[in-house]
N, C-alpha and C positions, 0 to 999 in steps of 0.2 A: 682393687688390683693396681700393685703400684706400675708405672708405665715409665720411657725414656724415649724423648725421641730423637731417632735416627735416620739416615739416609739408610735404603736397600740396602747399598754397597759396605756402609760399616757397621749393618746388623749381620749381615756376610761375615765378614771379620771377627766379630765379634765373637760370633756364635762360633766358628771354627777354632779360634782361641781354650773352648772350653771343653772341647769332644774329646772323652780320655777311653781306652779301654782295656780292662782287666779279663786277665784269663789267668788261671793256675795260680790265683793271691798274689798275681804282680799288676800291678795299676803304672800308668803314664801317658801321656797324651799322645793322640792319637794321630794328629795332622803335623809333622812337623813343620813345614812352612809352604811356601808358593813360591814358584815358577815364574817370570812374566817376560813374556815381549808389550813393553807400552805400544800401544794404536791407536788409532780411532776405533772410541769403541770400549777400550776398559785404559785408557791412560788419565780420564780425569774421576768420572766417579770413582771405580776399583779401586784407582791409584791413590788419590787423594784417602779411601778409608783405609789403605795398607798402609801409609803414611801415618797416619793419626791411629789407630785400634790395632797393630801387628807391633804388639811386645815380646810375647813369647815367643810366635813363631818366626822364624828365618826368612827374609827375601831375596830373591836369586834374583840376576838377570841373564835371561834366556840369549839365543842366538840365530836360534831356528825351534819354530814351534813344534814339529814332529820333533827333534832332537829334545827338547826341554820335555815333553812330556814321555819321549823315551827315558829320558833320564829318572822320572818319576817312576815311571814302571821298574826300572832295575832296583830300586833305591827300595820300592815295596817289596820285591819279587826277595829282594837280601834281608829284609826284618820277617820275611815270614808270614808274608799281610797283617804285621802286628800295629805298622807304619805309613804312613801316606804323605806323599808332597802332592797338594793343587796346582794344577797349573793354568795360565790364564790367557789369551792370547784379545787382539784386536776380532773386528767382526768381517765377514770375507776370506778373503785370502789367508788370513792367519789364521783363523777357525778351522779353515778347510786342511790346512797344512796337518792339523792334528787329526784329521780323521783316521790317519795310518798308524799312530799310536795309541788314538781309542780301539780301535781292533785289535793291537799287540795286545792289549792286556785284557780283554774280553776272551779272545781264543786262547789266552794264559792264567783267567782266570783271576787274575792282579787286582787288585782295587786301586784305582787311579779318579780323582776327582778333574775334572774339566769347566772350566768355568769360560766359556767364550761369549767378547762381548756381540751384540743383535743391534738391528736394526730397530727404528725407533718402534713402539711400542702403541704412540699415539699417532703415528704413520700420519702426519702434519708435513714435514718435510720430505717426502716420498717423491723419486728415489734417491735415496742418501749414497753419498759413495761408497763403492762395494756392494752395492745391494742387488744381488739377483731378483728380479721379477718377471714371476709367475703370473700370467695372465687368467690362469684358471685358478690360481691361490693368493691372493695380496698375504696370506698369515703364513705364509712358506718364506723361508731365507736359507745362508747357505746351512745354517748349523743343524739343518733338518735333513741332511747328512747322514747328522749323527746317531739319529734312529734306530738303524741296523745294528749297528756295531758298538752300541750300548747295553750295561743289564739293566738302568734306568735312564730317563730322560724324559729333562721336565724346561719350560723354562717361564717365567717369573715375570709376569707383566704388568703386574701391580707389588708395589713392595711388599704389603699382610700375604701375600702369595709364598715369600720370603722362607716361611713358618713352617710349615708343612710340606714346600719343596727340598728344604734340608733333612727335616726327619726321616721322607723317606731316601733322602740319598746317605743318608749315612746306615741307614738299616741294610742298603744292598752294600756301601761300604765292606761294613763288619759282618756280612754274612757267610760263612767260610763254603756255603754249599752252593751260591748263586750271585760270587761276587763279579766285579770285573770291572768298568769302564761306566762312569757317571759322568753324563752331561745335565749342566744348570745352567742353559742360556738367559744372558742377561740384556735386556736391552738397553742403550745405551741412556735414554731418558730417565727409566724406571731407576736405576742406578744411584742416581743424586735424588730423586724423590723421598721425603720422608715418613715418617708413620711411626705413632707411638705407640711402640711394641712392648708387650709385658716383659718385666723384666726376669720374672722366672723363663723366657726364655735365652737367657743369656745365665744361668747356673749354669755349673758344674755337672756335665753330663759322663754318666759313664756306661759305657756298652760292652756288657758281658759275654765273651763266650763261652758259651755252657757248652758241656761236651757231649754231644749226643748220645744217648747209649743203645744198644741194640736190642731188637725184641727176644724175648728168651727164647720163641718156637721157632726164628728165624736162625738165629744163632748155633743153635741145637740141630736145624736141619743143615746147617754147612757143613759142621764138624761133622755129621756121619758121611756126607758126600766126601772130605776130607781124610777120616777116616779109612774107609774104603778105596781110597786110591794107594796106589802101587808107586805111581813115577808121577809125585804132583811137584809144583814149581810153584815160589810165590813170582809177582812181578813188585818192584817197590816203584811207586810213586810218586810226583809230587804232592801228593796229598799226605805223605808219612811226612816231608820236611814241614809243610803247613801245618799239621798238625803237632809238630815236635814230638814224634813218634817215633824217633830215632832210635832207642834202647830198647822199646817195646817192641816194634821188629826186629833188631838184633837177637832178642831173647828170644821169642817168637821161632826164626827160625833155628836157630840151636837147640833149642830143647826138645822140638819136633825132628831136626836133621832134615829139613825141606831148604832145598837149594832157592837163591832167588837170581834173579835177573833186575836192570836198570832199566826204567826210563829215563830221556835225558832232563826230565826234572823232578826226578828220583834221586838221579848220581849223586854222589857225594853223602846221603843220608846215612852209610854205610862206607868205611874207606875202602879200601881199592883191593885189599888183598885179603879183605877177609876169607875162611877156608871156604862158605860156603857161598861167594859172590863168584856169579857166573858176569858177569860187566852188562855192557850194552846189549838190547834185544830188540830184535828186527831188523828196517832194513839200512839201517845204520850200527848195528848190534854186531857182535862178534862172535863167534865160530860156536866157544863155549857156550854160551845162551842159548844159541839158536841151534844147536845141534840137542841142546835138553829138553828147550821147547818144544822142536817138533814131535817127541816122545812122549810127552806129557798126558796122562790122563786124567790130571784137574789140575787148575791154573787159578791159582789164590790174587787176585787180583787187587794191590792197596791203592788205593788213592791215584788211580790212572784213567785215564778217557778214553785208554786203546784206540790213539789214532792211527792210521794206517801206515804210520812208520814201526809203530808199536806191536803191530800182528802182519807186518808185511801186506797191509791191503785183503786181513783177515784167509792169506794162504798159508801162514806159516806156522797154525795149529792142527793139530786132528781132527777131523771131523765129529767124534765120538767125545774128545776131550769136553769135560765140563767144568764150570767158571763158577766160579764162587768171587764175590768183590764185594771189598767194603769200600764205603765211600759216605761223605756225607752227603750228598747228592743222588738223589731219586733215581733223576736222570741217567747217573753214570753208573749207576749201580744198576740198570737193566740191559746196558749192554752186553755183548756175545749170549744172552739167554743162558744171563748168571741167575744164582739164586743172591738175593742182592740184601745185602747186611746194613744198608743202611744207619750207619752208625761212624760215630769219630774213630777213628783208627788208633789213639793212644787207650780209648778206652776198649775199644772190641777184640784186638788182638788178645791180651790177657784172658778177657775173657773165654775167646775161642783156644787159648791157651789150655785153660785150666779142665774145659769138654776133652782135649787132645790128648788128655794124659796116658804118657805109657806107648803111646801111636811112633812108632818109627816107618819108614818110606822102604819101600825095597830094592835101592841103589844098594849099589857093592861099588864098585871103582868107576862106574860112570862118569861120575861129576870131576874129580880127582883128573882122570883121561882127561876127559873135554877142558880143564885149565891148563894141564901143561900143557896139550897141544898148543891151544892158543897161547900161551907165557912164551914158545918157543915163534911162534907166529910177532910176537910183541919183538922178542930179541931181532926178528929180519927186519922188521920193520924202522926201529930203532936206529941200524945200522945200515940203512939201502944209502948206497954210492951210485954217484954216476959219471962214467969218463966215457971216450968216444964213442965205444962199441958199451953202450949202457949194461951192467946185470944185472936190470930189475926187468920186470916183464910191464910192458905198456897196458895200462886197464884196457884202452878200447881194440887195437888192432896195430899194424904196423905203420901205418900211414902218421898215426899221433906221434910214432917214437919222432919221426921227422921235425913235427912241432916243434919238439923237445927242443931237439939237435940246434933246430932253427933259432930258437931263444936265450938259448945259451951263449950263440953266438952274436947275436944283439944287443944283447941284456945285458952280459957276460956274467953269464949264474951257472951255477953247477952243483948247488944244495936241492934234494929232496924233502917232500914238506912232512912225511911221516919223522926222517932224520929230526930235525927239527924241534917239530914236537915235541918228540920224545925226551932232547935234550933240554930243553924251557921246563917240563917235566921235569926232569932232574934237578935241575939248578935254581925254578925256584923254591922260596920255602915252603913246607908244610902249611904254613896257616895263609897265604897270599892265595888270592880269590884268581881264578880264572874266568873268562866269560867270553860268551858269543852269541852268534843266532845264524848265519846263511853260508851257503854256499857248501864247499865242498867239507871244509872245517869244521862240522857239528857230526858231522859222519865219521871224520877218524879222532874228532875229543870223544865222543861215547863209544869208540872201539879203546882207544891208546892211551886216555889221562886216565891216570892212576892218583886220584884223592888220596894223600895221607892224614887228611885232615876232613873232620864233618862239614857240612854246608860253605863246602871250596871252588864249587862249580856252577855256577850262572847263566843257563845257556836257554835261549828264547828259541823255543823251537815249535810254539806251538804255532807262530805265523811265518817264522823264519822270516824275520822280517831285515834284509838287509839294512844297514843305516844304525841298527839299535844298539852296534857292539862299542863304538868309540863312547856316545851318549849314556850308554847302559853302563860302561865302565865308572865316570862320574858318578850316577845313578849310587853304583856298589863302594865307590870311596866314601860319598858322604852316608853311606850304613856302617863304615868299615873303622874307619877312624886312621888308627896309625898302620893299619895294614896295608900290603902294599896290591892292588888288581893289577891283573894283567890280559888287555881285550886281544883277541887271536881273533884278525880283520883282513878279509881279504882286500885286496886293491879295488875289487869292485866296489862294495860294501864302505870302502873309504872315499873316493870319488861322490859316490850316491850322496853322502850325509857325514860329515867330519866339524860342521859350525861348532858343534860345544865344545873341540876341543882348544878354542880360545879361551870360551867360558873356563874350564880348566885352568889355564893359563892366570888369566883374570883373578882368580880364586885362589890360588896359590896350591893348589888340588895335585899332586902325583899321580898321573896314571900310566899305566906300561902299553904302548900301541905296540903290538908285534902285527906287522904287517905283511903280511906274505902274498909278494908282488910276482906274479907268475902274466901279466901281463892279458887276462882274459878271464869269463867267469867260466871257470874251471867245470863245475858241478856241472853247469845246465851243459858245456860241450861235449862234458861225457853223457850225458842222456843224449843230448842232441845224435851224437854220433852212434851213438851205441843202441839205437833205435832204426839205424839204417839211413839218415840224412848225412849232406855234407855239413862244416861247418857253414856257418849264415850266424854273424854278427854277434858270436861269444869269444871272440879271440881283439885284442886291443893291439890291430895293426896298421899301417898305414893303408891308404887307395894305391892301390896298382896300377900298372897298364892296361891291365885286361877290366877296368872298373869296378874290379870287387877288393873284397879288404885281406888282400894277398900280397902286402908288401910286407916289406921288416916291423916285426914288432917294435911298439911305440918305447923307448926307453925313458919312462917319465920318472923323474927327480924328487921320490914321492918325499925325502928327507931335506929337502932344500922348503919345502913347502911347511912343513912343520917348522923350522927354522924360521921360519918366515912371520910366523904365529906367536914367537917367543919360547920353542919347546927343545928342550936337548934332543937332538938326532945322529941318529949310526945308517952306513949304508954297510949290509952285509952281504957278503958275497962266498965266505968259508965258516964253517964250525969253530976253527979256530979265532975268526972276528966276532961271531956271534958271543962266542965264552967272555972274550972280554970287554965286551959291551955291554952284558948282562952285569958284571963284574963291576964298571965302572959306573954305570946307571943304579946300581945299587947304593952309591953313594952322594948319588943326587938328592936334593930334597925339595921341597916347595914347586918344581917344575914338572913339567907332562913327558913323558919322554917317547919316543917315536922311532923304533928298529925295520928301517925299508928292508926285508927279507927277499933275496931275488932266488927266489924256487922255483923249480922246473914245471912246467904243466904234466900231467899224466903220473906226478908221482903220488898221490896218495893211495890210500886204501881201497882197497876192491869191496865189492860186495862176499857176504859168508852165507851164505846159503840161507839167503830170502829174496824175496819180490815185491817190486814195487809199480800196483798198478797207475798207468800213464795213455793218455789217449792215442792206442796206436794206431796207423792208416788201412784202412781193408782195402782202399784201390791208388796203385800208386803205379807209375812207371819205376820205379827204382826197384828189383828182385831183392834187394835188403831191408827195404820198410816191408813186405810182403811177408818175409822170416821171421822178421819183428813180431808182424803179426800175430802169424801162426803159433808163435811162443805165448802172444798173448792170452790167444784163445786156451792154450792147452794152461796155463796156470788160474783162468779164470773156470774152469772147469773143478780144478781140485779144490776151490775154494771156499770157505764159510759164509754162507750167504744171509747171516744173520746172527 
């Protein structure tokens, strides 16, 4: 056996250099490149073999370790998990930092590689800096973290450990039914260590996805469940765009005449207008969906995890209704007490296609109704003004319209965020990537964006992880190329996490931050409030008199701060500045560009007739949490309890 030898850290390298993988007769390498904040910890072994063995792949440098490795997760979540950046940070505090972006892509199902450097290994110099110590564990450090919110996690204390720690991180990698979030802590000794490693593992590896197919009695038993329904729905998933099963559910549902509905990483697999797409479903969903849905007497379920935004906290079905789901995942495939097809989606739809034949649904004008209502719902929304005496109706009560009033006159804003929307929508192009993840912004993109183009919408919603949407932007340029992203970020969400958009900068990267500055985090104070509490610390205002945060909202400069980064910025304050910033920014190149959007609080989107369970008070002084409650009880009543 011929052998080479090498330090841990450039058998690392090396072997990540060679990881290719094919699906559908297309071949190409698999890891595009790495991520890194240098530290103590991975700045001299890692560094030093990214230095010497990283030919092919690309090196970034990072700015903030949750952000680089958000960045990684967008950059995967836009090739379709066909792609992967590593990302690498110091041991401590930089390790730690990434814990919230290994769980972004764990709960999104992403393949993200993590490589954080550890604490020594021969534990000779104990304690090193940074190093947490366990009194009841000396083999515990912080990256033991990352645990939980990994689909593997190994890490590597002798370098021939090297060998078999990779293989199986790149098996959960390329697994499409049990991917997500890989940690390979490395300690910082082990690192520069050498070991002559065979050189067959440094080949040319390539990782097939094969395409699962479905059992034929399983199969066969959907379609007459199928069959026999009257008013069934499919929902599309993100598991149709993973799977690149976009034509084969298009066809799927035409040929059948079965309406579908979106999850928010479904959207876009289907454009926006097609006849038979009802948009968003659940409690982010829109009128059309969720008015079919709850009529539904089976619910064809692709490539979704039906999270509680998804079935509204499992109220927003029939009780009688029955599930049918494919999925390549076991797991997701026995949820709501489906009959579960277990199988890839490009290859099972066909197939369940071909059982279906002949099968029409017995809608008459149903679906047709339920979209122009909502289409005519989309034109108010599109068009909501606001002047002194407002005419749009405030979500939570009248108290908020005050907010409004009050911010407008601070802030000096007078744009609503659905208007907005709608026009970003419009103006930009068909194939420009939009993207997001928190607040109140995921809730009117999967009611109000309208994709004229396939796989146009990027939205992280399975952690809704604030922070992801500036970093996730990056993430989708370097998938995208000359296309142009555009992240839809609230002020909060900016504040929290904005470091990579220097990296941007640095890079010569264009991304569009549409930043909609309403001065508070919007979402949580309409639950807040809309549950029977006062506000308490979601509104961004000064201290008052009376010691609460009850003075004039804060007018923070969020365009002078980008400025400040090296990034072209616009401060908006009308539709008509907005049109021509959009306009002028369009002929920006090589720069980041940053639109401070000053929009009203209370103007987005309402809820359409779903629910979303939330822990509400059974003993309270306040006769408003007590209402709450009893709402709560009475929806938790009608609800699917498995």
């Amino acid at each position: 056996m011929k052998t080479i030898r090498l330090t841990m850290a450039q058998a690392l390298v090396r072997f990540l250099e060679n990881q290719y993988i094919s699906y559908d007769g297309i071949e190409h390498p698999f890891v595009e490149g790495v991520i890194m904040l240098p530290g103590h910890g991975n700045v001299v072994g890692l560094g030093q073999a990214l230095a010497q063995e990283a030919h092919r792949m690309q090196v970034w440098q990072g700015k903030n370790e949750q952000g680089m490795a958000h960045t990684a997760v967008a950059f995967a979540k836009q090739c379709k998990r066909k792609k992967i950046i590593a990302v690498t940070s110091s041991v401590g505090p930089g390790a730690a930092n990434m814990v919230t972006a290994a769980a972004t892509a764990t709960a999104n199902n992403i393949p993200v590689l993590i490589l954080p450097g550890d604490v020594y290994a021969c534990r000779q110099p104990d304690p090193v800096l940074q190093q947490v110590e366990q009194t009841y564990d000396l083999s515990l450090s912080t990256n033991d973290a990352f645990r939980p919110v990994c689909r593997y996690w190994d890490r590597v204390v002798r370098p021939e450990q090297l060998m078999s720690a990779m293989l199986s991180a790149m098996r959960v990698l390329t697994d499409p039914a049990n991917t997500g979030a890989v940690c390979v802590a490395m300690p910082q000794d082990v690192e520069g260590e050498a070991y002559d490693y065979p050189e067959s593992f440094f080949a040319k590896r390539v990782h097939r996805l094969a395409r699962r197919e479905p059992e034929a009695e399983i199969i066969a038993e959907a379609a007459e469940i199928v069959r026999n329904a009257r008013r069934p729905m499919l929902i599309c998933g993100g598991g149709v765009r993973y799977s690149e099963a976009h034509e084969e559910f298009r066809k799927f549902a035409e040929t059948t005449g079965i309406p579908f509905a979106e999850t928010q990483a479904g959207k876009s697999a289907i454009v926006w207008d097609h006849p038979l797409n009802l948009g968003g479903v659940g409690v982010t969903g829109c009128s059309a969906a969720n008015e079919i849905a709850r009529e539904a007497d089976v619910v064809i379920g692709v490539g979704t995890r039906y999270t509680d935004f998804t079935t509204a906290s499992k109220w927003l079905f029939r009780e009688d209704a029955k599930f049918v789901n494919i999925n390549v995942s076991e797991f997701q495939c026995l949820k709501m007490a489906a009959v579960p097809v277990v199988a890839d989606a490009k290859d099972a739809l066909p197939r369940l296609e071909k059982l279906l034949e002949g099968y029409k649904p017995a809608y008459t004008s149903e679906v047709k109704d339920a979209q122009a209502r909502w289409r005519a719902e989309l034109e108010r929304l599109d068009a909501m003004v606001f002047a002194d005496t407002p005419d749009w109706t405030p979500i939570i009560n009248d108290a908020n319209a005050d907010s409004a009033k009050r911010f407008a006159k601070d802030v000096k804003a007078g744009l609503c965020q659905t208007t907005v929307l709608g026009a970003l929508n419009a103006w930009m192009a068909d194939t420009d990537v939009a993207i997001g993840a928190a607040g109140s912004l995921p809730g009117d993109m999967q009611r109000m964006w309208r994709p004229r183009a396939v796989d146009t919408y990027n939205m992280e919603y399975g952690y809704s992880c604030m922070g992801y949407e500036i970093s996730g932007a990056l993430g989708v340029k370097y998938a995208i190329g000359d296309k142009d992203v555009y992240a839809m970020c609230g002020d909060g969400s900016f504040i929290m996490l904005h470091a990579e958009l220097l990296t941007a900068v640095q890079e010569h990267k264009k991304i569009n931050i549409c930043l909609f500055n309403n001065a508070s985090y919007g979402c949580i104070n309409n639950l807040q409030v809309g549950h029977g509490n006062d506000t308490l610390c979601t509104e961004l205002r000064w201290r008052g008199e009376d010691g609460k945060f009850s003075g004039a909202f804060m007018p923070v400069d969020f365009a002078r701060i980008a400025e400040g980064y090296g990034c072209k910025a616009y401060t908006i304050h009308s539709l008509s500045e907005l049109k021509d910033a959009i306009a002028d920014a369009k002929k920006v190149e090589g720069v980041p560009v940053l639109f401070d959007i000053r929009v009203l609080p209370k103007s987005m989107t309402d809820g359409y007739g779903a629910w979303w369970r939330v822990g509400d008070t059974a003993v309270s002084e306040n006769q408003r949490n007590l209402d709450a409650y009893q709402d709560h009880l009475a929806h938790v009543k009608d609800a699917r309890k498995y």
